[in-house]
N, C-alpha and C positions, 0 to 999 in steps of 0.2 A: 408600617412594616411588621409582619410576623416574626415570633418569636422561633426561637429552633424547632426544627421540626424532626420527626421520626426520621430511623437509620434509612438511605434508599441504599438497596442490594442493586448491582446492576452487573449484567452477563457482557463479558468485553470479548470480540473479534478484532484483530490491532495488525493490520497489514500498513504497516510504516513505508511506503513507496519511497523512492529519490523524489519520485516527482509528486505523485497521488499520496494523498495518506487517505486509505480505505477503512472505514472504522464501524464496524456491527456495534448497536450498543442497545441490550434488550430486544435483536431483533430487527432493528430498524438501521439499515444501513447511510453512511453519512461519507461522501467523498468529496477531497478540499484539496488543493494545494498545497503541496508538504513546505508550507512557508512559514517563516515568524517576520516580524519587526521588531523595533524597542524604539517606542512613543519617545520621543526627547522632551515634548511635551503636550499639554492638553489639549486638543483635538476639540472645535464646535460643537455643541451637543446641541441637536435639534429642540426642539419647543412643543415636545410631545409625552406624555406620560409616559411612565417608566413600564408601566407593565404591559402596555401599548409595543415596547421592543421586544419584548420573550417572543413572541413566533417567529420573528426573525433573527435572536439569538445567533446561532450557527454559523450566519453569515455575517454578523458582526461580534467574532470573539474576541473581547477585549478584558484580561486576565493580569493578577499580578501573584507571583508563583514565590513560594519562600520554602525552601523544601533544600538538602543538601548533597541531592540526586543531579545538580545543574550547576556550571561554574560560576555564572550569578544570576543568583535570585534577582526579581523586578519584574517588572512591565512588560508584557509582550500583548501584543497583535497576533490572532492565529489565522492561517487556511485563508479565503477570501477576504477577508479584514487586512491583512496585513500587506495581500496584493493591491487594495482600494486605496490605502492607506498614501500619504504624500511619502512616508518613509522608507527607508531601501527594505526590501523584503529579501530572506535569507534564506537559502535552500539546502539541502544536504551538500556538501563539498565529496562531489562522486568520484574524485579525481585521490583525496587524500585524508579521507574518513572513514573510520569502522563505524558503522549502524551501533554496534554494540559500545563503545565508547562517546558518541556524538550527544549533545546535550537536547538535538533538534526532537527526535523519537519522545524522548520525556516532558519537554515543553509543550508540543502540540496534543500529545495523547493527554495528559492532566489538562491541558485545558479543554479540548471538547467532553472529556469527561466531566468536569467540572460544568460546563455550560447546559450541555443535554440534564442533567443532574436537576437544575435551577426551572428548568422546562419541563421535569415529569412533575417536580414539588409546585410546580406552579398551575400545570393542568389537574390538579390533585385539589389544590387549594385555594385558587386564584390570587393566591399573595405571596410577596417577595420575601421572605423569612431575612434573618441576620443570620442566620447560621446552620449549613447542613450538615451533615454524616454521612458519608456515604464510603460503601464496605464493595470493591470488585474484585471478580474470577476474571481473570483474564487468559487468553492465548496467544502470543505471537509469533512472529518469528526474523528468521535472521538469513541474510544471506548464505547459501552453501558454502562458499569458501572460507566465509569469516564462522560460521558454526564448528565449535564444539564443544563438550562437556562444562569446559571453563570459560568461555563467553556466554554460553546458553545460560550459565551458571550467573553470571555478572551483571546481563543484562536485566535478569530476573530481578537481582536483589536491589540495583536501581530503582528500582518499582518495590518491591514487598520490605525493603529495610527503615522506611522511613514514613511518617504521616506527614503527607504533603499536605499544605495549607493553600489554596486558592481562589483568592479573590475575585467573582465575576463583576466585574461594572456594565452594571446595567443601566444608562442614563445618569442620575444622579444617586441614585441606589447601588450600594456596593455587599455583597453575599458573599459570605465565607465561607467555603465548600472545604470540608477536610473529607481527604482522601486515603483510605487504607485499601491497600493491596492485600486480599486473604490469601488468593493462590496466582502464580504466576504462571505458564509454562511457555517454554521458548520451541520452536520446531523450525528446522532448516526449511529456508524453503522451497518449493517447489512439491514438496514432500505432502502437506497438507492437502495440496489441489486433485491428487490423484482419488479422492474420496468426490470432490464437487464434478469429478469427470464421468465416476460412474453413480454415483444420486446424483438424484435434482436438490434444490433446497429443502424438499419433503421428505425427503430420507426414502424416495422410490427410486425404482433405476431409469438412469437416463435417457431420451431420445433425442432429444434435438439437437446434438453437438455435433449432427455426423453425415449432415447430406451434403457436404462437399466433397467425403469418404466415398459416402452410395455415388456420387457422380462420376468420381476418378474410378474405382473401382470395380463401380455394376453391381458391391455388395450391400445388403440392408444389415448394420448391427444396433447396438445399443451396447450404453457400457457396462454389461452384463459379460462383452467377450471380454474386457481387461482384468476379472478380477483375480484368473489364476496366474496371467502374463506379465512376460518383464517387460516393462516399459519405460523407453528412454525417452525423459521429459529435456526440454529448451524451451525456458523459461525467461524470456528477454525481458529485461527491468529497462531501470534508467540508468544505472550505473554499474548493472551487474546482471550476469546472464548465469543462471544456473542447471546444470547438465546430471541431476538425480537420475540412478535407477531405481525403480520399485515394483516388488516383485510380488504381488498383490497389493498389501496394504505397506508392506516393510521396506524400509529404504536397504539398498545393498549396500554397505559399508564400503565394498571396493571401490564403490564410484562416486564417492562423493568430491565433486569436482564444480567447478564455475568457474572463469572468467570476467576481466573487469571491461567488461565489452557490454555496450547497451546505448540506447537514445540519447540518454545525458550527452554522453561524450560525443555523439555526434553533431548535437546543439551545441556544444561547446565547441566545435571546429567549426558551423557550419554562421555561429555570431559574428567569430572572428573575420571569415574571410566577409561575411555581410560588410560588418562595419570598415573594412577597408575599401569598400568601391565607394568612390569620390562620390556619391551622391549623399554615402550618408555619413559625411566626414563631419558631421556637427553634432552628429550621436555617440557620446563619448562613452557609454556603459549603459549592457541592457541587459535583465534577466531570464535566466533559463525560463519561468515561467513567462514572461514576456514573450520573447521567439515565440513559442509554443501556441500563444496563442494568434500571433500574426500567421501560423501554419493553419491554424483551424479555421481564418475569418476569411473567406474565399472577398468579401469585402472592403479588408481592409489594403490601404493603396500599399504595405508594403511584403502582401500577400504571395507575390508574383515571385518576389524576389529571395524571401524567405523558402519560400518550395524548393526554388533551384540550388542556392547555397546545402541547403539543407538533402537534397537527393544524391549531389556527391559527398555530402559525409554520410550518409548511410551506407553507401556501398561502400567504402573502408570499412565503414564497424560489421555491415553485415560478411564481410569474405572475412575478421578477423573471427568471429562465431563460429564460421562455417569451419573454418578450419582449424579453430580451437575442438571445436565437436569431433572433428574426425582425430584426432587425438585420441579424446574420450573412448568412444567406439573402439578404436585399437587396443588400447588400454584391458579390456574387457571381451578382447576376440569378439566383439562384433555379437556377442553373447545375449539378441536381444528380439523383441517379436514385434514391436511395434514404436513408432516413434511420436509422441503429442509435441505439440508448438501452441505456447500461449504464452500469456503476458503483455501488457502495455506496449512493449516494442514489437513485438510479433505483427501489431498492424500497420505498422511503418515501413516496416522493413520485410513484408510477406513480395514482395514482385521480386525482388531479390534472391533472399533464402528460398523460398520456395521452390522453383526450378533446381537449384543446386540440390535441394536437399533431397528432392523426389528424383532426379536421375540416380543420388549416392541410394540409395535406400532402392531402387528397382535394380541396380546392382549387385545389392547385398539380397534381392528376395524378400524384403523388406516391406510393411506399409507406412505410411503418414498419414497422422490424422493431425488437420488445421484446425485449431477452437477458432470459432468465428469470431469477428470483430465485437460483437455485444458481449461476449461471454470471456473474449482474451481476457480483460484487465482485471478479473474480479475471480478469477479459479483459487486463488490463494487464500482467500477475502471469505468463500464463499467453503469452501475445504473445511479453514479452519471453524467457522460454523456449523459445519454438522461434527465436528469433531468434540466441540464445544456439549450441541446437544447431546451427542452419544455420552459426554461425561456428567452433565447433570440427568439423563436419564435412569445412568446406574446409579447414580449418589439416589435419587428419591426412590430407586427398587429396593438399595440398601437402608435406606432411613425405616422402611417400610416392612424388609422383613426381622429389622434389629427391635 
C-alpha cells in the first residue's frame, strides 16, 4: 500500500434524485440508485486482488463514514452495492423527508466522492495509498418547495462545516479519504435545467431537444427561442414535481411553487395494491427500487403485473400534477410563453400528462415542448454542469487577470 498521496481537487455536479442519484464528478457522469444499506456484518470477499476491484469500484461502494453531518456514523453500502447486497436497501422516505434534512444525500454523495477519489489516485498511480485529501466545489440542489435561503443555507453547511472522514473498503484494503467541502452552492430545482435546455453540454445552443416540437407544431426552433421567454417548467421527480418560472436565466420569485406528487408515490400505491393480490401473498415487503425494476424487465415474470398496478397509480398522481399546475398558471395570470416537461417521471407519466396539458396550453395560445425520454432524467444533472463550468471559467479569467 502507498503512502498518502497529493490533495485531488475535484469539480461536483450533485443531483440527489428520490430515486436516481445523478452525480458529475470531473466531468464524468455516474448514476446509481439513491439507496444505502448498513452491512450487520462481513460480506464474502472474493479471492481476487485488491487493486483488481478499482475499475469496478462504483459499483461496489462499500464505505464506513465518521463525519457529524449524519445521525450515525458506520458502514454503509452505496447505489448498486447496496441493492445487490442480502441487506434491506434504504431509500429517500418521499412521503415524510425533507432532502435538506435526510442524512441519505450526505451518505451517498461522500461516498461516491470518496470512491471515484480512490479511482483517479489509482489511475494516477497504480497503488492503493492509506490515505487521501481530497478538497470539492460543489453545486446542488433542492427541491422547489423545500428551497429557501435557510435550507439552501443548511443543506450547504452539512457539507462545507465538517471534514468528513471516509473509509473505502476495497477487498482487504481499506483507504481513508478525507473530504473538505471548499465551496458549496444549493439551487432550487428545476432552475438549473433551463441553461442544459438551451446548451448542449458544450456550452453551444441546442438542437436536438425539439423534434417532437417541429412535429406538433410544423416549427423548427432551437433553444436560442427561450432565452428571452418566460418559461413554465414541470419537473416531475420521484417524490416531488416542481413548477419554476424562468425568465431567461432568472427564476421568478412569484412562482416558486411544487407539489409532493411524482413516481415515488405512485410505486408506493401501485406495491401496495401488487402485494395484496393473492398470488403474491408470500411477499411480505418490497422496495421502491425493486418495483422499479420489475417495471423495466419486460422479462421478468412479474413484469406484467407490476405495469398494470403501477398504470392506475400513475393516473392519480399524473391528474394530481395536472391540476396542481393549473393552479400555478392561475396564480401568475397565465403570464407565460412556453411550457417544458422533463424529469425522471415525465417518461412514465408522458400518455397521460401530455394530452391534458396540450389541450390546456392550445387554450391558453400556448406551446409545449416535451424533453425526450434520453434527455428527461438528466436536465437538472446536466444544467447544473454548465453552470458549474460557467463558474470555474470566470474564476481562471479572474486568477488570470488578478
Amino acid at each position: 500500500m502507498a503512502m498518502k498521496e497529493e490533495t485531488i481537487r475535484l469539480e461536483v455536479v450533485n443531483d440527489n434524485g428520490n430515486s436516481e442519484h445523478a452525480i458529475g464528478i470531473n466531468g464524468e457522469l455516474i448514476r446509481q440508485p439513491n439507496v444505502y444499506a448498513q452491512p450487520t456484518e462481513q460480506e464474502w470477499l472474493d479471492d481476487v486482488s485488491d487493486s483488481s476491484l478499482v475499475p469496478g469500484l462504483l459499483k461496489g461502494i462499500d464505505v464506513s463514514i465518521q463525519t457529524p453531518s449524519i445521525t450515525f456514523p458506520g458502514r454503509y453500502y452505496v447505489g448498486l452495492k447496496a441493492m445487490d447486497s442480502k441487506f434491506e436497501a434504504t431509500p429517500m422516505d418521499v412521503k415524510y423527508e425533507k432532502k435538506y434534512e435526510s442524512d441519505l444525500p450526505i451518505i451517498n454523495t461522500l461516498g461516491t466522492i470518496a470512491a471515484k477519489a480512490v479511482q483517479i489516485n489509482f489511475d494516477k498511480t497504480e497503488a492503493l495509498p492509506e490515505e487521501l485529501d481530497v478538497k470539492v466545489n460543489m453545486i446542488t440542489a433542492l427541491p422547489i418547495q423545500q428551497w429557501d435561503q435557510s435550507s439552501a443555507e443548511l443543506f450547504a453547511n452539512r457539507f462545507k462545516d465538517h471534514l468528513h472522514s471516509v473509509t473505502v473498503h476495497v477487498g482487504h484494503t481499506n483507504v481513508l479519504v478525507k473530504i473538505k467541502f471548499e465551496l458549496v452552492k444549493v439551487a432550487p430545482e428545476g432552475v438549473p435545467a433551463i441553461f442544459s435546455i438551451i446548451y448542449n453540454p458544450n456550452g453551444k445552443i441546442r438542437e436536438d431537444l425539439f423534434s417532437e416540437f417541429e412535429k406538433e407544431y410544423g416549427l423548427s426552433i432551437t433553444g436560442k427561442v427561450l432565452l428571452d421567454k418566460r418559461v413554465s417548467h414541470i419537473d416531475i421527480g420521484d417524490g416531488t414535481t416542481d413548477f419554476p418560472v424562468t425568465v431567461g436565466f432568472n427564476l421568478d420569485k412569484r412562482a416558486v411553487e411544487g407539489c409532493t406528487n411524482g413516481v415515488g408515490h405512485a410505486i408506493e400505491a401501485a406495491m401496495k395494491n401488487f402485494l395484496k393480490a393473492p398470488k403474491y401473498s408470500m411477499l411480505t415487503k418490497i422496495t421502491r427500487n425493486k418495483y422499479s425494476e420489475w417495471l423495466k424487465d419486460e422479462n421478468h415474470e412479474n413484469h406484467q403485473d407490476a405495469v398494470k398496478y403501477m398504470r392506475e397509480a400513475t393516473r392519480v398522481q399524473a391528474q394530481f400534477i395536472f391540476n396542481n399546475y393549473k393552479k400555478v398558471l392561475g396564480a401568475i395570470d397565465n403570464e407565460i410563453d412556453y411550457i417544458v416537461v422533463y424529469g425522471g417521471g415525465s417518461i412514465v407519466m408522458k400518455d397521460i400528462l401530455y394530452p391534458l396539458l396540450k389541450k390546456l396550453v392550445d387554450t391558453l395560445d400556448k406551446k409545449l415542448i416535451w424533453i425526450p425520454e434520453e434527455n428527461a432524467p438528466l436536465m437538472n444533472v446536466d444544467g447544473l454542469q454548465i453552470v458549474l463550468n460557467n463558474m470555474t471559467k470566470k474564476k481562471k479569467q479572474a486568477a488570470v487577470k488578478a
